[in-house]
N, C-alpha and C positions, 0 to 999 in steps of 0.2 A: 506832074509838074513840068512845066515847058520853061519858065525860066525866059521867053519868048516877050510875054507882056509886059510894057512896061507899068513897074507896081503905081507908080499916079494915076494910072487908067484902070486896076483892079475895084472890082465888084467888094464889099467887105470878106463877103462867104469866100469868093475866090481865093483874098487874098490869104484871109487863115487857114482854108484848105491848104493850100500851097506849101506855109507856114508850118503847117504841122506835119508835112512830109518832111520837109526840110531837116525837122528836130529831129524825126524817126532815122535818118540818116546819118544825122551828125551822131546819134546813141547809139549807135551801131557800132559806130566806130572801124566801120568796114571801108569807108573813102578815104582818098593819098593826102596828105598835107595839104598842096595845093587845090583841091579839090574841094575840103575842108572849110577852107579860106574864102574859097569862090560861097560858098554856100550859108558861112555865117555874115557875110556882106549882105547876099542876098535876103535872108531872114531877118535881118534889124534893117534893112529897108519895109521888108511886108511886115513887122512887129512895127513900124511907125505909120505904115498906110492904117496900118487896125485901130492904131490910137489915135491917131486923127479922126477915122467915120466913128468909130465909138462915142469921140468927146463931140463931134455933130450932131449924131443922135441924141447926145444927154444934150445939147443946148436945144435944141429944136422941141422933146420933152419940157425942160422948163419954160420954151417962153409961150406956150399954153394958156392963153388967159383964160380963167374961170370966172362964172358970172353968179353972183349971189347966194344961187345954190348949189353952188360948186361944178356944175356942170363945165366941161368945155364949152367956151362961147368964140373961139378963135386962135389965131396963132401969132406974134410978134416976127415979125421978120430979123434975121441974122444972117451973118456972112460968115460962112463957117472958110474956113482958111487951108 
């Protein structure tokens, strides 16, 4: 974890890799208060970058149109946010 990137610019994988060091750290219970602090910030930013690309991919999944017989026949466009 670099802590370097900023999480708007994280990859998804990145960012939960990232993300589940973070937890392995905070369970630890081996870092200073302040330390602590810096690092549950940091994690509920990369737990809101994962829920954003998650809820992108499930919109991007459903706007899938199928054609008769159910096949994909294309995709709707969205602006994921």
């Amino acid at each position: 974890m670099d802590g370097a990137t900023p999480v708007n610019e994280m990859a998804f994988e990145n960012a939960l890799k990232e993300l589940e060091q973070i937890v392995g750290r905070l369970e630890s219970g081996d870092e200073a208060l302040d330390t602590s602090i810096a690092l549950y910030e940091r994690a509920s930013q990369l737990r809101q970058r994962c829920a954003e690309r998650l809820d992108a991919a499930q919109a991007r999944i459903e706007a899938i149109r199928l054609d008769a017989e159910g096949r994909a026949a294309g995709t709707t466009s969205f602006a994921a946010s």
